[in-house]
Backbone of each chain as ProteinMPNN parsed JSONL, in Angstrom:
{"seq_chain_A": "XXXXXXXXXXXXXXXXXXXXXXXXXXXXXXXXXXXXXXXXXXXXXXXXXXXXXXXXXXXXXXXXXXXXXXXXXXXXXXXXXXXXXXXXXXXXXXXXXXXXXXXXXXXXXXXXXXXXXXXXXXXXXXXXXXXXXXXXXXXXXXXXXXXXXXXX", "coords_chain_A": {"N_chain_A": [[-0.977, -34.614, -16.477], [-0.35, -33.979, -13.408], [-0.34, -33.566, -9.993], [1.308, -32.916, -8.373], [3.601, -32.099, -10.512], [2.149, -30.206, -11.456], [2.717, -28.281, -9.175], [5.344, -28.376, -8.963], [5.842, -26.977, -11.037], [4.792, -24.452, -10.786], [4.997, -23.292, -8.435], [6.015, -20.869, -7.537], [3.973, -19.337, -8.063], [2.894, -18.812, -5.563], [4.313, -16.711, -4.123], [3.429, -14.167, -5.455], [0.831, -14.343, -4.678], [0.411, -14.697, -2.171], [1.508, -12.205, -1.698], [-0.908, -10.936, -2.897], [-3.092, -10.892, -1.16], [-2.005, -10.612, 1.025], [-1.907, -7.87, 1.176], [-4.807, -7.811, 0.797], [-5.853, -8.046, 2.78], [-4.324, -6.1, 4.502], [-5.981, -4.037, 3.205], [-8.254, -4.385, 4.428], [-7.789, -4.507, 6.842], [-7.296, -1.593, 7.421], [-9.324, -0.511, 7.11], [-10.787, -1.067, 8.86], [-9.605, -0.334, 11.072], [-10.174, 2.175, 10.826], [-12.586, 2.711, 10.599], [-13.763, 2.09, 13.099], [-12.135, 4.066, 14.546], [-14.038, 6.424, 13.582], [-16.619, 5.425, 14.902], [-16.315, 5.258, 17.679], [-15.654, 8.41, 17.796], [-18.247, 8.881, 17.01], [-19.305, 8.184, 19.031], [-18.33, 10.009, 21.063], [-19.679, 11.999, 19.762], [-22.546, 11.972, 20.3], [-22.62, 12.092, 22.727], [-22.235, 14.685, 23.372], [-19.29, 15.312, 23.707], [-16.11, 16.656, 23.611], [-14.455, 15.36, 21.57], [-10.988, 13.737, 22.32], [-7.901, 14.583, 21.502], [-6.107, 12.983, 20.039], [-7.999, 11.067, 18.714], [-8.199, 12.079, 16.889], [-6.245, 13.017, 15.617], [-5.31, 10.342, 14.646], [-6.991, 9.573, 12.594], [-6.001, 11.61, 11.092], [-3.378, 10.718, 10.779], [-3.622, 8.542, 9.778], [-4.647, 8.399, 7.198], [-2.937, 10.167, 6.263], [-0.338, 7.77, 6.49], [-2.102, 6.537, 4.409], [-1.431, 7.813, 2.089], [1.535, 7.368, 2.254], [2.181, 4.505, 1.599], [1.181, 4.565, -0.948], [-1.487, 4.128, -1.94], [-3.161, 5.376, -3.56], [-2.27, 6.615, -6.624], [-2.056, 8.681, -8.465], [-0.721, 10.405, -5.755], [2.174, 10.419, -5.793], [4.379, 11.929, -5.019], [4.561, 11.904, -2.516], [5.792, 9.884, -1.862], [8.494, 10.669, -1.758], [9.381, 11.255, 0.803], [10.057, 9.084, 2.362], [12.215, 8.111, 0.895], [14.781, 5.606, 0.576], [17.388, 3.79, 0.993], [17.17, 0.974, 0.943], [15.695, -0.774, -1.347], [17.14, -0.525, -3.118], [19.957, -1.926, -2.252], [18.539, -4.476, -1.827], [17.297, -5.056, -4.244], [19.979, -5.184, -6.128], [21.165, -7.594, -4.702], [19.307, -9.524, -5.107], [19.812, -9.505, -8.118], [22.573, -10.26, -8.306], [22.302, -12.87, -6.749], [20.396, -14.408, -8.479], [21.978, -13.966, -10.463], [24.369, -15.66, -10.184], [22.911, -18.266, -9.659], [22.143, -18.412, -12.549], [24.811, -18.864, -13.556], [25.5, -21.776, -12.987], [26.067, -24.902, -14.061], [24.257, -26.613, -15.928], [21.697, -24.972, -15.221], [18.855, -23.665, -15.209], [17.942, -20.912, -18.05], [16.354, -18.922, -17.052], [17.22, -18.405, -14.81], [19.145, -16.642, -15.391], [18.399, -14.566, -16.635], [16.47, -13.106, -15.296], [18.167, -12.388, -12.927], [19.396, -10.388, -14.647], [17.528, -9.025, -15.002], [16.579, -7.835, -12.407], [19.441, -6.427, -12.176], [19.06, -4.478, -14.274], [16.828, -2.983, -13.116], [17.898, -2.455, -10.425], [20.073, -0.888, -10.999], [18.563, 1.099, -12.31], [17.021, 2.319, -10.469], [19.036, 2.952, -8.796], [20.002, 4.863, -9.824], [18.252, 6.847, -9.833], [17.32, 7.59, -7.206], [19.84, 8.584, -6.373], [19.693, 11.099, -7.807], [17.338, 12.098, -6.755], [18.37, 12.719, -4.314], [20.445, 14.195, -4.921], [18.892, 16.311, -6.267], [16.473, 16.509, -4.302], [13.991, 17.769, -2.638], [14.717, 18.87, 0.997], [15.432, 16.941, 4.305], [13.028, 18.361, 6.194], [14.024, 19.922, 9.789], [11.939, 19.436, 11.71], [10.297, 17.927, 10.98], [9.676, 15.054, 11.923], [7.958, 15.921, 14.115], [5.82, 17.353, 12.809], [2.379, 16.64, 12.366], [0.352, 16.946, 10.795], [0.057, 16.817, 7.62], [-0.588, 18.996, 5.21], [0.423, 20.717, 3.352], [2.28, 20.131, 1.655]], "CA_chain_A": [[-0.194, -33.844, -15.499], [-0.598, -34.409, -11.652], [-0.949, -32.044, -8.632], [2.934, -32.974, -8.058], [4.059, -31.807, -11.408], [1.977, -28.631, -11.15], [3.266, -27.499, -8.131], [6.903, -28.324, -9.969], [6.155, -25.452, -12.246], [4.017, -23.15, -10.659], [5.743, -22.75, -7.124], [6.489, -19.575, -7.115], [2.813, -18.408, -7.597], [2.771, -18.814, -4.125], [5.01, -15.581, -3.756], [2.743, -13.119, -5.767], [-0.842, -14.736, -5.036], [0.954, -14.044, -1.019], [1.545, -10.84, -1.605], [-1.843, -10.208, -2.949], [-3.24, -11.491, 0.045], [-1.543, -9.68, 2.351], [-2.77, -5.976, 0.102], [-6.13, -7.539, 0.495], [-5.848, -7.961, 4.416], [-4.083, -4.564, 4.629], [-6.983, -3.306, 2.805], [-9.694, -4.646, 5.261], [-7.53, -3.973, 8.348], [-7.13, -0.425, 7.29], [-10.582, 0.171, 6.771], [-11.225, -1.653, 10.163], [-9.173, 0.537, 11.814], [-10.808, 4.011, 10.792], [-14.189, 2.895, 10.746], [-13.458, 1.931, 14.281], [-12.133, 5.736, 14.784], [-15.198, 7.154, 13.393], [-17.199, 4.818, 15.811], [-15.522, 5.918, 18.424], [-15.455, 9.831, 17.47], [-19.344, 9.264, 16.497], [-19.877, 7.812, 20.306], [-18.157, 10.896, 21.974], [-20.262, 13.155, 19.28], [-23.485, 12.071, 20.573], [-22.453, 12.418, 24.292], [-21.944, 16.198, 22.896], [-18.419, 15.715, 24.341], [-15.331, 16.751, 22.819], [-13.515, 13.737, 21.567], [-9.474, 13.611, 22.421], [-7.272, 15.1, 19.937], [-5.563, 11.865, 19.482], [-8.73, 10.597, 18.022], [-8.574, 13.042, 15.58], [-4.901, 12.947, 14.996], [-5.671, 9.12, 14.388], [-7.349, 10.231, 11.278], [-5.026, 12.298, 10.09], [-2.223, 10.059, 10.561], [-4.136, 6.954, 8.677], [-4.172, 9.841, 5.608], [-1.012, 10.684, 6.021], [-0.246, 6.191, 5.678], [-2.599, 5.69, 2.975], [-0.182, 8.524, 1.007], [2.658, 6.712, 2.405], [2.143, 3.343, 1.054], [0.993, 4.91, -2.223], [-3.081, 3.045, -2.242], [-3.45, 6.098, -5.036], [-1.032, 6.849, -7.657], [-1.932, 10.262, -7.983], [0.074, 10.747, -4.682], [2.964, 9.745, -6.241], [5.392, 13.051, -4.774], [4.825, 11.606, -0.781], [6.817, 9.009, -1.409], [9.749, 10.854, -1.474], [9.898, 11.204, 1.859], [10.267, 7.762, 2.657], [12.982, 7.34, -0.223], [15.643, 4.902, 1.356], [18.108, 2.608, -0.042], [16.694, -0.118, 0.987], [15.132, -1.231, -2.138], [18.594, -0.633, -4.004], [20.475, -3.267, -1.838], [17.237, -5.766, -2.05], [17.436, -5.966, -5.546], [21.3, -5.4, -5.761], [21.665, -8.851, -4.105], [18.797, -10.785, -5.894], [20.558, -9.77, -9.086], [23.911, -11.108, -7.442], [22.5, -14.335, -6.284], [19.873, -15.344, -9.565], [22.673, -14.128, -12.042], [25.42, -16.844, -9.461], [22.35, -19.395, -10.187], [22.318, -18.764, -13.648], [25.816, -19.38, -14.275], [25.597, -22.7, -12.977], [26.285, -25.624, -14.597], [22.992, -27.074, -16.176], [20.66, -24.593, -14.717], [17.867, -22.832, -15.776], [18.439, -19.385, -18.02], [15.599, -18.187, -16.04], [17.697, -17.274, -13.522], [19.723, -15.774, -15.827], [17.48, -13.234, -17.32], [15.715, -12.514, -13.554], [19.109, -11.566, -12.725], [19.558, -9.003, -15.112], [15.875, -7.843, -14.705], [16.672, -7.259, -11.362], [20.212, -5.936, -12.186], [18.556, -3.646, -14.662], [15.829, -2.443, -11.812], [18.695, -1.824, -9.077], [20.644, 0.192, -11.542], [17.611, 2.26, -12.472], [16.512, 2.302, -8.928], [20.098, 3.558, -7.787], [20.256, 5.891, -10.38], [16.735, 7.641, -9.12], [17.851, 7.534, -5.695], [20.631, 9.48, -6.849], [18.92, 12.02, -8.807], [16.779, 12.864, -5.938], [19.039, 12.609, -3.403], [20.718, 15.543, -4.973], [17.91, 17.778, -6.53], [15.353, 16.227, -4.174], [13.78, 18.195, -1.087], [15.879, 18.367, 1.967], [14.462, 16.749, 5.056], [13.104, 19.479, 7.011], [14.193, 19.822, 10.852], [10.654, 18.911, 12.707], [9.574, 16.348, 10.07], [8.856, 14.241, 12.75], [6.942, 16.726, 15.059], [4.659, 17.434, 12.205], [1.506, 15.171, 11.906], [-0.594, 16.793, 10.181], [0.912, 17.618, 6.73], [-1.767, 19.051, 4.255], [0.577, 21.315, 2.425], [3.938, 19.688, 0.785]], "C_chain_A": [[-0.833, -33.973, -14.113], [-0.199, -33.086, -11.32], [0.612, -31.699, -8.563], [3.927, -31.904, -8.757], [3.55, -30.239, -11.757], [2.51, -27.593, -10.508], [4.717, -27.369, -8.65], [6.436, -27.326, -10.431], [5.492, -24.278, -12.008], [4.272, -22.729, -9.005], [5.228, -21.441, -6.673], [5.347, -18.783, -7.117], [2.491, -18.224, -6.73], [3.199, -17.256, -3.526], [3.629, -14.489, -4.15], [1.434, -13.261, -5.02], [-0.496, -14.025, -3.125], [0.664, -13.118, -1.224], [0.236, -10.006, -2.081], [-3.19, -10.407, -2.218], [-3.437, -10.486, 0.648], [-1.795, -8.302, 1.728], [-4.38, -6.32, 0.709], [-6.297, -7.352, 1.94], [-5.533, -6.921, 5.088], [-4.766, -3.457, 4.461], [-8.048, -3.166, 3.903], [-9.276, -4.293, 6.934], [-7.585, -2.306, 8.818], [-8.426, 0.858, 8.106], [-11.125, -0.06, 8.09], [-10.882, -0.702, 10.879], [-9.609, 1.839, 11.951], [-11.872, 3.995, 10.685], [-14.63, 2.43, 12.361], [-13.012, 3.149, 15.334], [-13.098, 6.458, 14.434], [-16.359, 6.715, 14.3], [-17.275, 5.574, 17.386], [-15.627, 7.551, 18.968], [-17.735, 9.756, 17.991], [-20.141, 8.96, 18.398], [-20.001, 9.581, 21.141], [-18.97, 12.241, 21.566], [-21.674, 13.323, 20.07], [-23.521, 12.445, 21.897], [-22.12, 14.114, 24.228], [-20.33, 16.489, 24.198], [-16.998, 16.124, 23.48], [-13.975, 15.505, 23.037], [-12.053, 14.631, 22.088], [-8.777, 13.585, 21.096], [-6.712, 13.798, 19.239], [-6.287, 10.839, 18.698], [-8.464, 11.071, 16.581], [-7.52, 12.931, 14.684], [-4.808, 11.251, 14.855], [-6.045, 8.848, 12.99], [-6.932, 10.339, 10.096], [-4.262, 11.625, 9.692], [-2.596, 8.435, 9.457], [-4.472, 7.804, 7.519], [-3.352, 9.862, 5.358], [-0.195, 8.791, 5.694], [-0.866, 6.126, 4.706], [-1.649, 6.46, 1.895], [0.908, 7.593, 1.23], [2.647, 5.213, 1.546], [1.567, 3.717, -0.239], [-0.644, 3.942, -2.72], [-3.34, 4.202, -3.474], [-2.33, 7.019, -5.454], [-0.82, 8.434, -8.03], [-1.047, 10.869, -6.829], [1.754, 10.372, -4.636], [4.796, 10.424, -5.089], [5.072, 12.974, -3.243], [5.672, 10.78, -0.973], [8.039, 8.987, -1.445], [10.734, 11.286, -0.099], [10.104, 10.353, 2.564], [11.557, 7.318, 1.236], [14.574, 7.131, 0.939], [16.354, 4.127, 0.799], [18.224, 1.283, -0.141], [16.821, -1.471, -0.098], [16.757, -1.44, -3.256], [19.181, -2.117, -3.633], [19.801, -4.885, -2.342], [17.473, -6.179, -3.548], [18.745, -5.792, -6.425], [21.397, -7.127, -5.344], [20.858, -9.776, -4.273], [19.396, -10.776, -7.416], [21.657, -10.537, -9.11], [23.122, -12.59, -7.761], [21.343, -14.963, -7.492], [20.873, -14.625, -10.689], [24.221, -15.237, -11.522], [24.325, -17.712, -10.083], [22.356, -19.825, -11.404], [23.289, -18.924, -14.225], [26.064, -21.01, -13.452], [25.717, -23.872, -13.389], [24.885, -26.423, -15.026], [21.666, -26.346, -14.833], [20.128, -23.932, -15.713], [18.003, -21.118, -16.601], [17.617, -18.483, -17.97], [16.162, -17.462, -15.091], [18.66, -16.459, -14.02], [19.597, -13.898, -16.535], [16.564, -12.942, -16.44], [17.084, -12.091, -13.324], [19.327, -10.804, -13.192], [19.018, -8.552, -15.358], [16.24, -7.261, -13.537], [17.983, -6.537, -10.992], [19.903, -4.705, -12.881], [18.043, -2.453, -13.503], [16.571, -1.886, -10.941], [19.515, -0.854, -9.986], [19.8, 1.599, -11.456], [17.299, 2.665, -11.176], [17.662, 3.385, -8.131], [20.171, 4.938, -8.45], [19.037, 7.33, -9.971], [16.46, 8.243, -8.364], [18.562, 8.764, -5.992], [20.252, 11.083, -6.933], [18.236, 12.462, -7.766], [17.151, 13.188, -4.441], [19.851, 13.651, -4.012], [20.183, 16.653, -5.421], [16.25, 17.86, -5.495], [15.057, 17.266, -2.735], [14.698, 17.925, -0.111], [14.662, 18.369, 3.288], [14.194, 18.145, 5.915], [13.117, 19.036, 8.509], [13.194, 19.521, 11.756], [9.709, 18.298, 11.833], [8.837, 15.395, 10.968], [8.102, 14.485, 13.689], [5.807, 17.13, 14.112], [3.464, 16.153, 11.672], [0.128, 15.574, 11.093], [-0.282, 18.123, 9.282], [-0.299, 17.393, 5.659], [-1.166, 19.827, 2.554], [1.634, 21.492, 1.163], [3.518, 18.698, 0.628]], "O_chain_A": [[-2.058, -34.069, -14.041], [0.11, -32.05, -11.909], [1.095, -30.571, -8.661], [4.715, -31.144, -8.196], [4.256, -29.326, -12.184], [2.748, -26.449, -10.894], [5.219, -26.248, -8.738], [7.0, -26.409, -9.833], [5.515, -23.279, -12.728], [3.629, -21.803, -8.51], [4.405, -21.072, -5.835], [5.324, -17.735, -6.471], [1.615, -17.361, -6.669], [2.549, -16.7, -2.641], [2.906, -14.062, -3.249], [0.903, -12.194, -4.713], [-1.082, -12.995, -2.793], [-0.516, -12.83, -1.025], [0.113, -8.802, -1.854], [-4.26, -10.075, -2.727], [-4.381, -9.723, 0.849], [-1.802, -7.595, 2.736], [-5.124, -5.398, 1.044], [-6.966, -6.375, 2.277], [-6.142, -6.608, 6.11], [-4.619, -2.36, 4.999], [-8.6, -2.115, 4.227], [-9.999, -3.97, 7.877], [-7.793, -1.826, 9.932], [-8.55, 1.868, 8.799], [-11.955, 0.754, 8.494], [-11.783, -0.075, 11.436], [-9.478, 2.534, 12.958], [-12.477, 5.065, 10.635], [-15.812, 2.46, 12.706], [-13.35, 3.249, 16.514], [-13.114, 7.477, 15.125], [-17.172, 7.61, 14.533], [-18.153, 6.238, 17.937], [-15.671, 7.902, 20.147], [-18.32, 10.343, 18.901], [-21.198, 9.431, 18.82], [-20.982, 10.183, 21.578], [-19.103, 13.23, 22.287], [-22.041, 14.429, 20.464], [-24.465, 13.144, 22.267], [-21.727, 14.646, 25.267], [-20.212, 17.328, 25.09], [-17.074, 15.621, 22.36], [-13.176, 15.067, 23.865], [-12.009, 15.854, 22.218], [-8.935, 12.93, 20.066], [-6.853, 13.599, 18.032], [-5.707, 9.928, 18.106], [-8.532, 10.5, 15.493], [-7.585, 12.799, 13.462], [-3.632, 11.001, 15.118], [-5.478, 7.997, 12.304], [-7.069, 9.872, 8.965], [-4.08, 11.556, 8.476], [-1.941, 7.674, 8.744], [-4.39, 6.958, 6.629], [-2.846, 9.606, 4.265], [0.466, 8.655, 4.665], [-0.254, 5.573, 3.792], [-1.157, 5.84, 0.952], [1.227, 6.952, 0.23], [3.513, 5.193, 0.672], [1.444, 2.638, -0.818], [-0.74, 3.239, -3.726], [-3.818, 3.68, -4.481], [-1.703, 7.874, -4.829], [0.177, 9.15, -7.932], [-0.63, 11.999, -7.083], [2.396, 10.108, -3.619], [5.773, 9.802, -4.672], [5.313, 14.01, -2.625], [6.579, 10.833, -0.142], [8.767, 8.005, -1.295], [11.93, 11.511, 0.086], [10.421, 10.719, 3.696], [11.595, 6.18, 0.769], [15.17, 7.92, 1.672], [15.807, 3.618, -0.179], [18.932, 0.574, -0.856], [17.457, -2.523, -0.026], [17.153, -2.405, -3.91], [19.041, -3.146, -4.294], [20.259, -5.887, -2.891], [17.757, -7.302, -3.964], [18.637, -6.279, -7.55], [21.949, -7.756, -6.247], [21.161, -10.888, -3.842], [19.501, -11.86, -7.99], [21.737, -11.474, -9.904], [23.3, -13.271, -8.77], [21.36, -16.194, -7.477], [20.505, -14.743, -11.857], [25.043, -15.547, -12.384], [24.664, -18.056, -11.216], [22.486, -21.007, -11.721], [23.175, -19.156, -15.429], [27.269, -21.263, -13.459], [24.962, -24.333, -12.533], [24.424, -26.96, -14.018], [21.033, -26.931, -13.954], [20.634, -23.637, -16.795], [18.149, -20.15, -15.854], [17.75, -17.402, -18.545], [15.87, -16.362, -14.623], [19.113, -15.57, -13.299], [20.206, -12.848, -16.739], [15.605, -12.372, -16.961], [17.107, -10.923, -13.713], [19.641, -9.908, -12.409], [19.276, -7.527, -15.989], [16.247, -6.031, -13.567], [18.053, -6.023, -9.876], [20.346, -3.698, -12.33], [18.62, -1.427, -13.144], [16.17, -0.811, -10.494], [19.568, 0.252, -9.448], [20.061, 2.67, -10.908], [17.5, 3.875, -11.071], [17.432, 4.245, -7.281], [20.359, 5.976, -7.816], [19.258, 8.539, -9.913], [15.684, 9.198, -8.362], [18.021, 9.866, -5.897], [20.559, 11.991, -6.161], [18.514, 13.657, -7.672], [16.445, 13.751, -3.604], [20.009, 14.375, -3.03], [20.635, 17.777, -5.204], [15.308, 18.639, -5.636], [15.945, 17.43, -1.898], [15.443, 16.948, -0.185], [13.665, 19.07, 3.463], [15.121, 18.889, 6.235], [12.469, 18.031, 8.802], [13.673, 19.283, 12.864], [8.495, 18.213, 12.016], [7.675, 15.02, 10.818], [7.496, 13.569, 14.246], [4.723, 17.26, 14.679], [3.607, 15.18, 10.931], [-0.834, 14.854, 10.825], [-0.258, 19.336, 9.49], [-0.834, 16.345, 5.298], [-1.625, 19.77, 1.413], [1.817, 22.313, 0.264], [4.175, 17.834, 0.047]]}, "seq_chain_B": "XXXXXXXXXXXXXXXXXXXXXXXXXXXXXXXXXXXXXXXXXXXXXXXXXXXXXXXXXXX", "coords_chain_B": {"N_chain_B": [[-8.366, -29.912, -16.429], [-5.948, -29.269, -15.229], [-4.621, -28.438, -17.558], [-6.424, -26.578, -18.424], [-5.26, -24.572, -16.44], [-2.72, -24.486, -16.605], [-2.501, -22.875, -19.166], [-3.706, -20.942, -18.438], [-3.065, -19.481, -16.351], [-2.427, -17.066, -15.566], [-4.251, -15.287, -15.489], [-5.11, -15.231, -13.256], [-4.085, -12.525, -12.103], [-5.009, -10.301, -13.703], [-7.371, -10.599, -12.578], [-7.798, -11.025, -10.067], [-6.635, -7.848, -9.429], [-9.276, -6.861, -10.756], [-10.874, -7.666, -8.924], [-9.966, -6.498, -6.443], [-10.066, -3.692, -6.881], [-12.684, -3.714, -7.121], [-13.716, -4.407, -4.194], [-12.249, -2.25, -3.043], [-13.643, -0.04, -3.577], [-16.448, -0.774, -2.276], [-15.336, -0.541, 0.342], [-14.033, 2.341, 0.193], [-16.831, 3.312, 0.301], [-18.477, 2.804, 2.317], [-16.999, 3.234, 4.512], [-17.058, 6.454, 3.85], [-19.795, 6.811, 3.922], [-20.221, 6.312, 6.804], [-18.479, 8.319, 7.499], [-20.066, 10.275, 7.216], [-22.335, 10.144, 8.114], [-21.518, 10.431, 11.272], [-20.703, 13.351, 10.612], [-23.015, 14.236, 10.525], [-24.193, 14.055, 13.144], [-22.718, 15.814, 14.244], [-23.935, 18.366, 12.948], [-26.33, 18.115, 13.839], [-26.318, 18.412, 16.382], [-25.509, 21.389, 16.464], [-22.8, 21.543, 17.055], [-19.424, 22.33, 15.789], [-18.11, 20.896, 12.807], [-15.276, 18.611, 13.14], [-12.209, 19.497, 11.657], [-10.751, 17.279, 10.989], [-12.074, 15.244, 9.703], [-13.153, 16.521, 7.722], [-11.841, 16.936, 6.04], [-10.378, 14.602, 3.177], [-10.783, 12.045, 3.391], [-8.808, 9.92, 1.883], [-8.032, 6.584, 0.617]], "CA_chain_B": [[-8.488, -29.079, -15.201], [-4.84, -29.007, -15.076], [-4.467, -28.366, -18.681], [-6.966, -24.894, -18.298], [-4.515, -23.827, -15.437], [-0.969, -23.862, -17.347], [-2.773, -21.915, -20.123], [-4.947, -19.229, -18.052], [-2.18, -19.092, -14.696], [-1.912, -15.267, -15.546], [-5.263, -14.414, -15.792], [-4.812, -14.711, -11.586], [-3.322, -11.507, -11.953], [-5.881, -8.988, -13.687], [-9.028, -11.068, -12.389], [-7.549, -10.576, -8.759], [-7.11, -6.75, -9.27], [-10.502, -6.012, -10.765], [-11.693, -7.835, -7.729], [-9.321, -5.822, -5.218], [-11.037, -2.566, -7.192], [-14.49, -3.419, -6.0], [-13.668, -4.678, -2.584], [-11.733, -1.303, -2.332], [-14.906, 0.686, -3.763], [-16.837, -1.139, -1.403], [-14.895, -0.126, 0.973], [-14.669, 3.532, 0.74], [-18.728, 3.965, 0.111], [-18.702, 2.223, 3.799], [-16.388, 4.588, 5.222], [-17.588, 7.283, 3.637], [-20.922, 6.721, 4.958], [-20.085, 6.549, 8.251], [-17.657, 9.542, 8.056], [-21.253, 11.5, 6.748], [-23.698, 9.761, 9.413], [-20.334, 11.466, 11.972], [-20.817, 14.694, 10.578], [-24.237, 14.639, 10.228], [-24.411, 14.005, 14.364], [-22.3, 17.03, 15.006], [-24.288, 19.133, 12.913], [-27.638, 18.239, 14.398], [-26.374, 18.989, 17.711], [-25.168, 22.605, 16.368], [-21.247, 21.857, 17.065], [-18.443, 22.849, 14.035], [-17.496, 19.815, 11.972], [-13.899, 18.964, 13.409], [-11.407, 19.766, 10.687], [-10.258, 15.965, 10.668], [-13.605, 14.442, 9.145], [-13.559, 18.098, 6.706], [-10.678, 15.911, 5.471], [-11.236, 13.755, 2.468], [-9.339, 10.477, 4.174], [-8.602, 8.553, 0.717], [-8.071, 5.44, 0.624]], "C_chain_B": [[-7.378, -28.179, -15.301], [-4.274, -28.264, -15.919], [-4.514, -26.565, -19.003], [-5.848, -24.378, -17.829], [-3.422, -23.423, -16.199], [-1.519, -22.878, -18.502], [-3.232, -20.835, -19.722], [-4.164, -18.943, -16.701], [-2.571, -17.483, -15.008], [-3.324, -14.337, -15.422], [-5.595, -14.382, -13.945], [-5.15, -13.635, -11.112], [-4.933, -10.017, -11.987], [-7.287, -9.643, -13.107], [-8.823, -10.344, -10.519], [-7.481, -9.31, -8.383], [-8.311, -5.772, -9.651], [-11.263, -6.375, -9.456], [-11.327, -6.865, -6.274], [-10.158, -4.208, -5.713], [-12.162, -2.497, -6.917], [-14.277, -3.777, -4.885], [-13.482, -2.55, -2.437], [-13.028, 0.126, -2.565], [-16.087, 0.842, -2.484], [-16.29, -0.634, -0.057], [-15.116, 1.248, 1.666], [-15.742, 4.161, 0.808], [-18.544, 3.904, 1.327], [-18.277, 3.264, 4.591], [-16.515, 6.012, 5.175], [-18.931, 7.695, 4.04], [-20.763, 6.894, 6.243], [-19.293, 7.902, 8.539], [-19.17, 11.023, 7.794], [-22.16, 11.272, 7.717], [-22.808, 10.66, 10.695], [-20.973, 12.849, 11.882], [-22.46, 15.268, 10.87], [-25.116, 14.565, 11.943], [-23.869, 15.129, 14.647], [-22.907, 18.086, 14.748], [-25.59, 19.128, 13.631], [-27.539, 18.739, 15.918], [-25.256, 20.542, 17.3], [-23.803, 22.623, 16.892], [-20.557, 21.756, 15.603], [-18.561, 21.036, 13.927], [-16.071, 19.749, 12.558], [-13.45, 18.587, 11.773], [-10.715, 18.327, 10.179], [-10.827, 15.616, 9.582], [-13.905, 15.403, 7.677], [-12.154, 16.868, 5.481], [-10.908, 15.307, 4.209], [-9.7, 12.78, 2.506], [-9.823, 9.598, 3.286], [-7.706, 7.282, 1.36], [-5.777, 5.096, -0.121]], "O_chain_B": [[-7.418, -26.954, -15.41], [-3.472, -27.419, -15.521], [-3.706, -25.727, -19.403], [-5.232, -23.665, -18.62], [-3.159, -22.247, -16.45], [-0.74, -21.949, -18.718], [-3.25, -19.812, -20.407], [-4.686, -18.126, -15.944], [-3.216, -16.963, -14.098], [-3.435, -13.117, -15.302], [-6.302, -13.491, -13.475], [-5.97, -13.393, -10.227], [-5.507, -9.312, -11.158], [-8.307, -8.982, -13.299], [-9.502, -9.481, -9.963], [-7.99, -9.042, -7.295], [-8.511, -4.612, -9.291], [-12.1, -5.63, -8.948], [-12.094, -6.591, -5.351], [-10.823, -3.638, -4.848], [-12.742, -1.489, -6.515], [-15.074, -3.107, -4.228], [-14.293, -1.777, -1.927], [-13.177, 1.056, -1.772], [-16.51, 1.852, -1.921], [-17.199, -0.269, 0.688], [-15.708, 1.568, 2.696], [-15.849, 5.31, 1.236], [-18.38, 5.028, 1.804], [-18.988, 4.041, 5.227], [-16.213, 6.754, 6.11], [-19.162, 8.83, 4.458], [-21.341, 7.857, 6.748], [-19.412, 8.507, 9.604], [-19.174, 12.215, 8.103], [-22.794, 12.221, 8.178], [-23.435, 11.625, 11.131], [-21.607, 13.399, 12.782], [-22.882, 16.349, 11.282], [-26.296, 14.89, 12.076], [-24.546, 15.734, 15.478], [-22.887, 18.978, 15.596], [-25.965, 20.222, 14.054], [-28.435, 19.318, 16.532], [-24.219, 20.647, 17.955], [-23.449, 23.744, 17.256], [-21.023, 21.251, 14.582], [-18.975, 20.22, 14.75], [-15.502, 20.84, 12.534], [-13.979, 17.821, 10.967], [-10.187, 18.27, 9.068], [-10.225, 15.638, 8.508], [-14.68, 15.078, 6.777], [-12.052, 16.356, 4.366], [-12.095, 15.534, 3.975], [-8.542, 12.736, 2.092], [-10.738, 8.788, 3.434], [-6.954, 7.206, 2.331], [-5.34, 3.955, -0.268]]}, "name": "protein", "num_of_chains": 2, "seq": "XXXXXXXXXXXXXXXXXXXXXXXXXXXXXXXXXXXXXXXXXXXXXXXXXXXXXXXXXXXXXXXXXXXXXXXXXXXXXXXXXXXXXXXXXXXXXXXXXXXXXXXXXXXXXXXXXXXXXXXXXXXXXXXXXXXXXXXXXXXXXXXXXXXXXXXXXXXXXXXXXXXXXXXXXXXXXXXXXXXXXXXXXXXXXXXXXXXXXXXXXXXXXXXXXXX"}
């Protein structure tokens, strides 16, 4: 087997091995970023001055992202305030277009059974949506004036 | 070479997230350190702890 013939069948590892990449770079930028705010903070401590709130609220708000993007699973009940239907459509319309591939005439029934993984997934997905879209929290009116949420 | 690869592709997967688990370990010791060397400047000069840093900013 050749390099050629590899890449023929293993393509698509390109997608995941990507995406775990870009987690690991997200990871190190993260960390860059708030150990860069504590720097910062730790300068204006020694000058016995009082840092700028926006330092502080810098902080908070990279707390309040690491909940958002879900880095621990335990935090599972933030991410319903980011629930959007995004993700419905997205995999709505890869089911569509790998269950069109897999009825193709001598294709692969890979794409037939990825299509109705991902027809599965958008069902469940919509149905979820649903479900908390009518028993779920209602946004509250200065959602976006609050930045530093410790207690919902 | 090639042979290994089509048989062990998957092992990618969990080898790549025990490694993303110690980077990210690594990680918050680092930050955690520094958020304690922080505190540990405000207390020596007898000002509060700000309520940010009181925080525990997971990861």
């Amino acid at each position: 087997m050749n390099f050629e013939q590899l890449f023929r069948d293993y393509w698509w590892l390109i997608f995941p091995v990507g995406g775990m990449l870009m987690g690991v770079f997200g990871m190190i930028s993260h960390h860059y970023h708030r150990t860069e705010t504590l720097r910062i903070l730790k300068s204006y401590a020694d000058q016995g001055k009082e840092p700028p709130a926006f330092l502080l609220d810098a902080l908070k708000s990279d707390e309040d992202r690491a909940l958002d993007l879900d880095y621990d699973r335990g935090y599972r009940k933030h991410r319903r305030r980011h629930n959007s239907w995004g993700g419905v459509v997205v995999f709505a319309a890869l089911a569509v277009g790998l269950g069109y591939m897999g009825q193709q005439a001598g294709s692969s029934p890979v794409f037939t059974a990825l299509g109705m993984a991902f027809g599965v997934a958008a069902v469940a997905l919509f149905v979820l949506k649903l479900i908390s879209a009518v028993f779920g929290p209602r946004r509250r009116y200065d959602e976006d004036k609050r930045r530093d949420r410790v207690d919902d | 070479m090639t042979e290994l690869f089509t048989q062990y592709w998957w092992l990618i997967f969990p080898i790549f997230f025990m490694v993303m688990g110690a980077l990210r370990l690594a990680l918050r010791n680092s930050y955690e350190q520094k958020k304690l060397d922080l505190m540990k400047a405000y207390l020596d000069r007898g000002q509060p702890v700000p309520e940010a840093l009181r925080r525990d900013n997971r990861f």
